[in-house]
PDB file of N, CA, C and O in Angstrom:
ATOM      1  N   UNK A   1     -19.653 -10.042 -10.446  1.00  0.00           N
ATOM      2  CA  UNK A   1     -21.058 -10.334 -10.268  1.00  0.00           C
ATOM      3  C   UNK A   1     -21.535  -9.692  -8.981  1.00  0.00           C
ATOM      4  O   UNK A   1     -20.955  -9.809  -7.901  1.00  0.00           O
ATOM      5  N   UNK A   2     -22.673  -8.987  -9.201  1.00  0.00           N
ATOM      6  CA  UNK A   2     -23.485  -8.782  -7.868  1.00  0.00           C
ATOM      7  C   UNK A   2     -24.200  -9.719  -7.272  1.00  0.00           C
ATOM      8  O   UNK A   2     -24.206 -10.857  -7.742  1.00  0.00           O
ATOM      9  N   UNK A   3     -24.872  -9.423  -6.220  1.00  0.00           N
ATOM     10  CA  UNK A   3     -25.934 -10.496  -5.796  1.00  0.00           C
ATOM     11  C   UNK A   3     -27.126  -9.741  -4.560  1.00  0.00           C
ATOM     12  O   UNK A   3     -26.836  -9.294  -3.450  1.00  0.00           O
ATOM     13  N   UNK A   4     -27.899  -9.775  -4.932  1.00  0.00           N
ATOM     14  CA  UNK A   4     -29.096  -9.023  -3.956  1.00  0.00           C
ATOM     15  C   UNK A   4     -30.203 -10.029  -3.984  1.00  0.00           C
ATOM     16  O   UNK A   4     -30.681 -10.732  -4.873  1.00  0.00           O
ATOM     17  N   UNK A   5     -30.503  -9.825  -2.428  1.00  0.00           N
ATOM     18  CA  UNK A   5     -31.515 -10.806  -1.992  1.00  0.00           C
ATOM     19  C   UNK A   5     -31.292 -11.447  -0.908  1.00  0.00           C
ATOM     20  O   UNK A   5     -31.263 -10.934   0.211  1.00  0.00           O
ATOM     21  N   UNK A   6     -31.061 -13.025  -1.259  1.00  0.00           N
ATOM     22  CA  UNK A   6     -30.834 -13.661   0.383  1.00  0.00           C
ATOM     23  C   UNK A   6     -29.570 -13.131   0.749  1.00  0.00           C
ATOM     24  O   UNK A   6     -29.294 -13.024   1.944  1.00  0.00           O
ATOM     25  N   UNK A   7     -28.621 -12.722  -0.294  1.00  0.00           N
ATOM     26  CA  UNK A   7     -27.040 -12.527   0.393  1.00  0.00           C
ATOM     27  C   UNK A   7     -26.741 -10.745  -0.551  1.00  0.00           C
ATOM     28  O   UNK A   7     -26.856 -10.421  -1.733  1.00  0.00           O
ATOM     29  N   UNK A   8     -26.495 -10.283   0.205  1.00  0.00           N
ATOM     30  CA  UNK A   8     -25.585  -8.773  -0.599  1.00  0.00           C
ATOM     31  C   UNK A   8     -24.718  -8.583  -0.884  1.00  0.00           C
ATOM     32  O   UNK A   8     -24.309  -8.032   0.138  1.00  0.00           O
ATOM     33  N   UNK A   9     -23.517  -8.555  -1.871  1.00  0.00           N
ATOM     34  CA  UNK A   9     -22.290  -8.737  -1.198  1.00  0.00           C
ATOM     35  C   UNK A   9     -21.710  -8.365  -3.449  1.00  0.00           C
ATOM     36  O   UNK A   9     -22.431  -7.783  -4.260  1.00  0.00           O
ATOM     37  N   UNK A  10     -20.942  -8.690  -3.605  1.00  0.00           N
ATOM     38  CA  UNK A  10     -20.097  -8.536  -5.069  1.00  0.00           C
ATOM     39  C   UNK A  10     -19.357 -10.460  -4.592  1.00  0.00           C
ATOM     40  O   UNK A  10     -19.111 -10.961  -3.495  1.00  0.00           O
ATOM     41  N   UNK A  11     -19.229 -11.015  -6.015  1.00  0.00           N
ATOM     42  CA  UNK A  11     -18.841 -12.044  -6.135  1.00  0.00           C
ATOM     43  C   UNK A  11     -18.010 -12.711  -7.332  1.00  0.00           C
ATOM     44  O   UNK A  11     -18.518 -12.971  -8.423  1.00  0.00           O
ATOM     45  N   UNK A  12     -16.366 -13.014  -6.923  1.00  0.00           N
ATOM     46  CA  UNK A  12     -15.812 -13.232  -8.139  1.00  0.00           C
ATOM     47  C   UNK A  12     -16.055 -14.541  -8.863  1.00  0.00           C
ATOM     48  O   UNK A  12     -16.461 -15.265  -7.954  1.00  0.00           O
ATOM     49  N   UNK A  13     -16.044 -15.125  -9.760  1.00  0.00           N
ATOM     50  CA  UNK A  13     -16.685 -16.666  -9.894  1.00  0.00           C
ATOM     51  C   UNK A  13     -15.814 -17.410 -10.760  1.00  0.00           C
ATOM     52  O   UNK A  13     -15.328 -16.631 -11.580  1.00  0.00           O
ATOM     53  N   UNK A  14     -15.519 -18.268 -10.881  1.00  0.00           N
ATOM     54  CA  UNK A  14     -14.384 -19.084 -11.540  1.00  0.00           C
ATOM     55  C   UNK A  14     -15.253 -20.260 -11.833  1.00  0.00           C
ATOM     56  O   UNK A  14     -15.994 -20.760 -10.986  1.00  0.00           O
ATOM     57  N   UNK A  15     -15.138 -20.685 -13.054  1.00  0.00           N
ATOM     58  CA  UNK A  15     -16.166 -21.210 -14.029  1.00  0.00           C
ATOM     59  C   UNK A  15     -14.899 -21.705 -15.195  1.00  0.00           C
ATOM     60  O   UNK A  15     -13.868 -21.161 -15.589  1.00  0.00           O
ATOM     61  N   UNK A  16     -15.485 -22.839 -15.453  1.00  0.00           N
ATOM     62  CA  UNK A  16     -14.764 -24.171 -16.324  1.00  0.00           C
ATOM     63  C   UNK A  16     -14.978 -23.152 -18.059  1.00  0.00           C
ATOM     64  O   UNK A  16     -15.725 -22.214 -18.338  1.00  0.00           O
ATOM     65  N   UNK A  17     -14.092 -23.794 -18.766  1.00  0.00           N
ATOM     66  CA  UNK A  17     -14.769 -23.727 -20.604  1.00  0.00           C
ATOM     67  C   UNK A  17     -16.171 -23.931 -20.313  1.00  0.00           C
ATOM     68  O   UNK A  17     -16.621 -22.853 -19.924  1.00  0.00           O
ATOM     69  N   UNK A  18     -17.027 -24.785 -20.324  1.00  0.00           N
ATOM     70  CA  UNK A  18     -18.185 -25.484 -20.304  1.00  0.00           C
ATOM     71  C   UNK A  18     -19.282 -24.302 -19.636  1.00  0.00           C
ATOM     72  O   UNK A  18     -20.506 -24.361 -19.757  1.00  0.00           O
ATOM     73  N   UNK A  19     -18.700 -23.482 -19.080  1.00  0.00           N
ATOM     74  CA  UNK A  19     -19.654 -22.526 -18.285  1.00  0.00           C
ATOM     75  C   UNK A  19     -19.453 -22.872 -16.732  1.00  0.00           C
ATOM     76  O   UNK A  19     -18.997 -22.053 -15.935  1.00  0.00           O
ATOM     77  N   UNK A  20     -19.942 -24.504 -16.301  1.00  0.00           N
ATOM     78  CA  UNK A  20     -19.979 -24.771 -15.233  1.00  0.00           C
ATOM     79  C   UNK A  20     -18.938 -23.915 -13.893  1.00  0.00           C
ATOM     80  O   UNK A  20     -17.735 -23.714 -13.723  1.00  0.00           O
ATOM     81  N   UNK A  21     -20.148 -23.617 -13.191  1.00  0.00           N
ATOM     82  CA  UNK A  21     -19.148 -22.512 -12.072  1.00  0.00           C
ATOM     83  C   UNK A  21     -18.427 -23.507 -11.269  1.00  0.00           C
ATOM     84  O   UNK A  21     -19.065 -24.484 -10.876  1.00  0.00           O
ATOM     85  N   UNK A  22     -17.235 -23.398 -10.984  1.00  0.00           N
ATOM     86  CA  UNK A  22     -16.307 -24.561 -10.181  1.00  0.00           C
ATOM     87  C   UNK A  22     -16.089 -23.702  -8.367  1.00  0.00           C
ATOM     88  O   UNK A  22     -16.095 -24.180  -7.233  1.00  0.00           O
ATOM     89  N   UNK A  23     -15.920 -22.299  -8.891  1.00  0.00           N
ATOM     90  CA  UNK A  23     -15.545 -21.903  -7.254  1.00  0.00           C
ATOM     91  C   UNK A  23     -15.906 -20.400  -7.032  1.00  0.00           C
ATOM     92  O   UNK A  23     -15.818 -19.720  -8.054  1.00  0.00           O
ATOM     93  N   UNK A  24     -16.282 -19.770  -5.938  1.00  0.00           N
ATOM     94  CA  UNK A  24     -16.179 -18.606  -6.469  1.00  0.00           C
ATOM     95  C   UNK A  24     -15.682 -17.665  -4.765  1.00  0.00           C
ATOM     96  O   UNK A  24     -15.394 -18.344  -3.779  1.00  0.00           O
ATOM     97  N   UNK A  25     -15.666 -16.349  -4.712  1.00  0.00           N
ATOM     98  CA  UNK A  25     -15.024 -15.779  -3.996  1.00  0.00           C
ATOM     99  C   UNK A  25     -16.208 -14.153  -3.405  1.00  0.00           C
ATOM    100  O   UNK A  25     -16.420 -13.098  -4.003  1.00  0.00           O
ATOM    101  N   UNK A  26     -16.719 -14.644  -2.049  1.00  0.00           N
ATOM    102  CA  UNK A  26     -18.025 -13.684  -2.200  1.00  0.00           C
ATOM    103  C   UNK A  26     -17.388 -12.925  -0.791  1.00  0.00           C
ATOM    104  O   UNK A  26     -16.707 -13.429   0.103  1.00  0.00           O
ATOM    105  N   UNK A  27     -18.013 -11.141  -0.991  1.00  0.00           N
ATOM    106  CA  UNK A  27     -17.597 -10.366  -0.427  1.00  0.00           C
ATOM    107  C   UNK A  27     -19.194  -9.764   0.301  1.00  0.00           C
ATOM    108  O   UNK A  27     -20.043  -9.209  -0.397  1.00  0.00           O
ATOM    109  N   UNK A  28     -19.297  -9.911   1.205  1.00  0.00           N
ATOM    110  CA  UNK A  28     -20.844  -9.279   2.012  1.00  0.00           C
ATOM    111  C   UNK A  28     -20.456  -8.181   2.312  1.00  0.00           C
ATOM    112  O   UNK A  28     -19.460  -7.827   2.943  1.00  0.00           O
ATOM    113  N   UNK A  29     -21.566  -7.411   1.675  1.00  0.00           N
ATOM    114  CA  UNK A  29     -21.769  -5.553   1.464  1.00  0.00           C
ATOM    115  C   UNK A  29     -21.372  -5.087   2.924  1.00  0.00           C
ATOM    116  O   UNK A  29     -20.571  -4.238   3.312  1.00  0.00           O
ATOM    117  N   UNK A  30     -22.327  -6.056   3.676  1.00  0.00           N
ATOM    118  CA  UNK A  30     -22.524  -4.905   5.635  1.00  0.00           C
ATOM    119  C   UNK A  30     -21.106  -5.067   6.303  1.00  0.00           C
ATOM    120  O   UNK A  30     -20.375  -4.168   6.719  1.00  0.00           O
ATOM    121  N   UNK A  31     -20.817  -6.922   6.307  1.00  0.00           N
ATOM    122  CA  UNK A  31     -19.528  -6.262   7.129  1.00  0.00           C
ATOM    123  C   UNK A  31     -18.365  -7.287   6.295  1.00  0.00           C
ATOM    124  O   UNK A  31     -17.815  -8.242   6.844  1.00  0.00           O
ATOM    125  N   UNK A  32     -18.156  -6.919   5.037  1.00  0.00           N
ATOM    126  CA  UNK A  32     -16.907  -6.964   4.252  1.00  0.00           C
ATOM    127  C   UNK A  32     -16.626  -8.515   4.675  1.00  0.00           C
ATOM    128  O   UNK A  32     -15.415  -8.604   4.471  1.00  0.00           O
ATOM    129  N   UNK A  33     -16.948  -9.447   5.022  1.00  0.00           N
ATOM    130  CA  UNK A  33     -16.104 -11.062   5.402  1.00  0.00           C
ATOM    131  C   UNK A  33     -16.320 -11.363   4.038  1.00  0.00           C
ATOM    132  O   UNK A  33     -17.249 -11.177   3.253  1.00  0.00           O
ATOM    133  N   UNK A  34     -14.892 -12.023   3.959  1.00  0.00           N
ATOM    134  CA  UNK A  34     -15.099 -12.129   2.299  1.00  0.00           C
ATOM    135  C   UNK A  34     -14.804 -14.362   2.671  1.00  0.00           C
ATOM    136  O   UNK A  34     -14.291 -15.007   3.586  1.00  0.00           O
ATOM    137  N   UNK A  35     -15.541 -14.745   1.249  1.00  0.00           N
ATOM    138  CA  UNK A  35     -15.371 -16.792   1.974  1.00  0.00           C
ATOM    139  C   UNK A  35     -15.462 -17.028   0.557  1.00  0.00           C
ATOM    140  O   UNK A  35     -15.769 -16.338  -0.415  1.00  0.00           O
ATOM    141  N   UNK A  36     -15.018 -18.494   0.785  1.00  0.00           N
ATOM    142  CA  UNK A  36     -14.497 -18.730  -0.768  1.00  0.00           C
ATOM    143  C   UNK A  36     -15.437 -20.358  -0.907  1.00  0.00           C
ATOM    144  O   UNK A  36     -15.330 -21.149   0.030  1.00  0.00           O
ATOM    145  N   UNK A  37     -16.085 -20.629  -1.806  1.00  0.00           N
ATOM    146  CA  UNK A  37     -17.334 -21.684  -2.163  1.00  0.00           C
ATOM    147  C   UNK A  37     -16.665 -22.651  -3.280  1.00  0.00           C
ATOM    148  O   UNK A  37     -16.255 -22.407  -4.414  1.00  0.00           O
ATOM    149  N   UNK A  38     -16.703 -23.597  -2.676  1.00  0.00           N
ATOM    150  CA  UNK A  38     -16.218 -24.296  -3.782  1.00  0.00           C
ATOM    151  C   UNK A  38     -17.181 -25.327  -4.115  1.00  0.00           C
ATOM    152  O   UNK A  38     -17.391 -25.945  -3.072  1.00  0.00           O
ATOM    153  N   UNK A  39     -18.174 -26.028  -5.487  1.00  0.00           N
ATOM    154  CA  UNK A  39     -18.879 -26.433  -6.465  1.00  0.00           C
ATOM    155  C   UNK A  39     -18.599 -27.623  -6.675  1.00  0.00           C
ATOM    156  O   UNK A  39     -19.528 -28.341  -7.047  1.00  0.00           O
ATOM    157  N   UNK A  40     -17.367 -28.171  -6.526  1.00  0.00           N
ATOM    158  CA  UNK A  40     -16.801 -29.170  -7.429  1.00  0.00           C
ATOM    159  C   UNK A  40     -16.314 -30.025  -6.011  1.00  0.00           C
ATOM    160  O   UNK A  40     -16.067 -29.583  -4.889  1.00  0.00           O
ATOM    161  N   UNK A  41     -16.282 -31.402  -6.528  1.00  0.00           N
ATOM    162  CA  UNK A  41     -15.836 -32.621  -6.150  1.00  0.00           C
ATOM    163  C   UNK A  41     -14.715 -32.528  -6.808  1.00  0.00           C
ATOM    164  O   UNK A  41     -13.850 -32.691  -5.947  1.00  0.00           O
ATOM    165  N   UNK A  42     -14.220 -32.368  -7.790  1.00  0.00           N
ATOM    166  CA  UNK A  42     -13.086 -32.792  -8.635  1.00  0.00           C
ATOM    167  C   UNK A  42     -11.955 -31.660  -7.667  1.00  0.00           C
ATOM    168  O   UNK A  42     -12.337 -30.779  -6.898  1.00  0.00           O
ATOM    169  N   UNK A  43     -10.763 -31.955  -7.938  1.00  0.00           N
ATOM    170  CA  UNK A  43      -9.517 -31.256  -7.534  1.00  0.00           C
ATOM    171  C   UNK A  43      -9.440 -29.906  -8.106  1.00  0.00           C
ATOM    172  O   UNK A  43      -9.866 -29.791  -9.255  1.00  0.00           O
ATOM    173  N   UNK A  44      -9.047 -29.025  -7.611  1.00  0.00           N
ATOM    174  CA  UNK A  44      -8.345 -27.409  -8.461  1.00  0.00           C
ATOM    175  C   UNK A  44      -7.142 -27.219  -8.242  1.00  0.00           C
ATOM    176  O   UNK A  44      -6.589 -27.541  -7.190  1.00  0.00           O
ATOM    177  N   UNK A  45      -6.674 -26.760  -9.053  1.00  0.00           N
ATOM    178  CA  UNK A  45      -5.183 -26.988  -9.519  1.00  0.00           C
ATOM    179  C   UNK A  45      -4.935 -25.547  -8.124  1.00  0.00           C
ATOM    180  O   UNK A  45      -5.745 -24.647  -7.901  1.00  0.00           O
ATOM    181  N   UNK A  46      -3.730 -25.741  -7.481  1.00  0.00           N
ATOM    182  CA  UNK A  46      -3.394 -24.380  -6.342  1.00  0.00           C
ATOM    183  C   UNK A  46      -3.603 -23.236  -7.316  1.00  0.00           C
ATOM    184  O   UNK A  46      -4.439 -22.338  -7.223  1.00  0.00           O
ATOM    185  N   UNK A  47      -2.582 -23.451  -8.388  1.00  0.00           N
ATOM    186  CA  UNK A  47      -2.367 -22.363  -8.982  1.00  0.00           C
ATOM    187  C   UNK A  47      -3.545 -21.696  -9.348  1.00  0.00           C
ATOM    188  O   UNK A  47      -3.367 -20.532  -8.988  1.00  0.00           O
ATOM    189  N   UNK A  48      -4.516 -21.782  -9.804  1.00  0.00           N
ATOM    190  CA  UNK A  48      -5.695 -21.463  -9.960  1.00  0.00           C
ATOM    191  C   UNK A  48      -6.355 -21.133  -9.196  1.00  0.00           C
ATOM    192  O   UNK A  48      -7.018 -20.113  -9.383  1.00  0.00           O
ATOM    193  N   UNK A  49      -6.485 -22.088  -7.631  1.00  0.00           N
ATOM    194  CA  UNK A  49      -7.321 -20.899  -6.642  1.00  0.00           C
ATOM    195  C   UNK A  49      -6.130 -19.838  -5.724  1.00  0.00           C
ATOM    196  O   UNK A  49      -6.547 -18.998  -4.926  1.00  0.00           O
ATOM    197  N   UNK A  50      -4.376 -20.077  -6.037  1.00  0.00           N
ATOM    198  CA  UNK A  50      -3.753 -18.664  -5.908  1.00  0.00           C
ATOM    199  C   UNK A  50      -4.387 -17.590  -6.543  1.00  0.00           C
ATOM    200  O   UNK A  50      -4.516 -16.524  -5.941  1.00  0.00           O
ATOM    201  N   UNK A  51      -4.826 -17.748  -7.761  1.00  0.00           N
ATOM    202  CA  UNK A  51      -4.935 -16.962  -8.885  1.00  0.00           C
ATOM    203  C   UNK A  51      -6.183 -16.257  -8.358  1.00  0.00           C
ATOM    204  O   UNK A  51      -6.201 -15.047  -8.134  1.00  0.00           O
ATOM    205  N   UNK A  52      -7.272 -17.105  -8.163  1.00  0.00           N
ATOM    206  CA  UNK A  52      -9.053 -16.644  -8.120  1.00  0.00           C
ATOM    207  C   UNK A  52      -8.319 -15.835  -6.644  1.00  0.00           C
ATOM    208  O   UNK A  52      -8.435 -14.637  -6.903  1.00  0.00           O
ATOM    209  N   UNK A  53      -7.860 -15.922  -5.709  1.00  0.00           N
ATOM    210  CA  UNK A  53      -7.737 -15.405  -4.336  1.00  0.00           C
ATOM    211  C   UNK A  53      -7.020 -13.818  -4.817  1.00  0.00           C
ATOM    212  O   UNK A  53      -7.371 -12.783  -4.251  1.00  0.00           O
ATOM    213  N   UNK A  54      -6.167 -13.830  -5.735  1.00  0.00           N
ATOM    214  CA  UNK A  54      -5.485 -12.591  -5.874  1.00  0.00           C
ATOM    215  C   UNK A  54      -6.258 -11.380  -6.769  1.00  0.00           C
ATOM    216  O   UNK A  54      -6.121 -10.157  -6.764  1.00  0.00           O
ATOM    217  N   UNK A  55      -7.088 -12.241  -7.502  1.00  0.00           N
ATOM    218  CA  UNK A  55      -7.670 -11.539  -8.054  1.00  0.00           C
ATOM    219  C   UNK A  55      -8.969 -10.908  -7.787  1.00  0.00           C
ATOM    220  O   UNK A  55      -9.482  -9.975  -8.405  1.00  0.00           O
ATOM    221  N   UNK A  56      -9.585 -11.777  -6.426  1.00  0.00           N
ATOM    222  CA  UNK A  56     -10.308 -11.477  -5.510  1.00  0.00           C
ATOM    223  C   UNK A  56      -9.939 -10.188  -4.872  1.00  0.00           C
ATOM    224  O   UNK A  56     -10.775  -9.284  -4.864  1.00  0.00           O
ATOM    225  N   UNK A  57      -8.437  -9.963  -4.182  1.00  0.00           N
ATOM    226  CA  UNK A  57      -7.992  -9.153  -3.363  1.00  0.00           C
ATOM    227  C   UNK A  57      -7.968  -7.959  -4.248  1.00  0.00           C
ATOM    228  O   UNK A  57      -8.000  -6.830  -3.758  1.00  0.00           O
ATOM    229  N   UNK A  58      -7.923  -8.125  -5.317  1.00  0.00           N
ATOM    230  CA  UNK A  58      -7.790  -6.738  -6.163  1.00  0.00           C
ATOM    231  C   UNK A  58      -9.085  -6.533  -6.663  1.00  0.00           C
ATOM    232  O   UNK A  58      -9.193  -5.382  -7.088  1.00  0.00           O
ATOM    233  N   UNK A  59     -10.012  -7.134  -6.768  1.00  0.00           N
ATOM    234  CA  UNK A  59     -11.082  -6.833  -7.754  1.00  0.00           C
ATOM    235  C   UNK A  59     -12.113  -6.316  -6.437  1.00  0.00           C
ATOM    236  O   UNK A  59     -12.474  -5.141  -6.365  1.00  0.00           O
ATOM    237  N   UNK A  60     -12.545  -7.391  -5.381  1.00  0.00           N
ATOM    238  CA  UNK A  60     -13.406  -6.784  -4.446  1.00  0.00           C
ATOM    239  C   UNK A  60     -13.446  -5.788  -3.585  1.00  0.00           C
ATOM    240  O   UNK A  60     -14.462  -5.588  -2.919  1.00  0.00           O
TER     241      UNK A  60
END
């Protein structure tokens, strides 16, 4: 996902069956700090935000 406007940056997003976005992993265009948002009250399994983080490192 892109994003232009209040923030610039490419964004990976991790999202339930249901659609609902649970966490996601955003990279700002100007100076690359990449931060990770998390949506949910409920718990995330490690393995899963290992997973969203690695796939972050390769995708952004």
């Amino acid at each position: 996902m892109s994003a232009v406007g209040e923030r610039d940056g490419m964004a990976l997003e991790l999202s339930r069956d249901t659609g609902e976005q649970i966490a996601e992993v955003f990279e700002d265009d100007e100076s690359r700090a990449r931060s990770v948002t998390f949506f949910t009250d409920e718990p995330v399994p490690l393995a899963v935000v290992e997973w969203l983080l690695s796939e972050a490192a390769r995708q952004l």
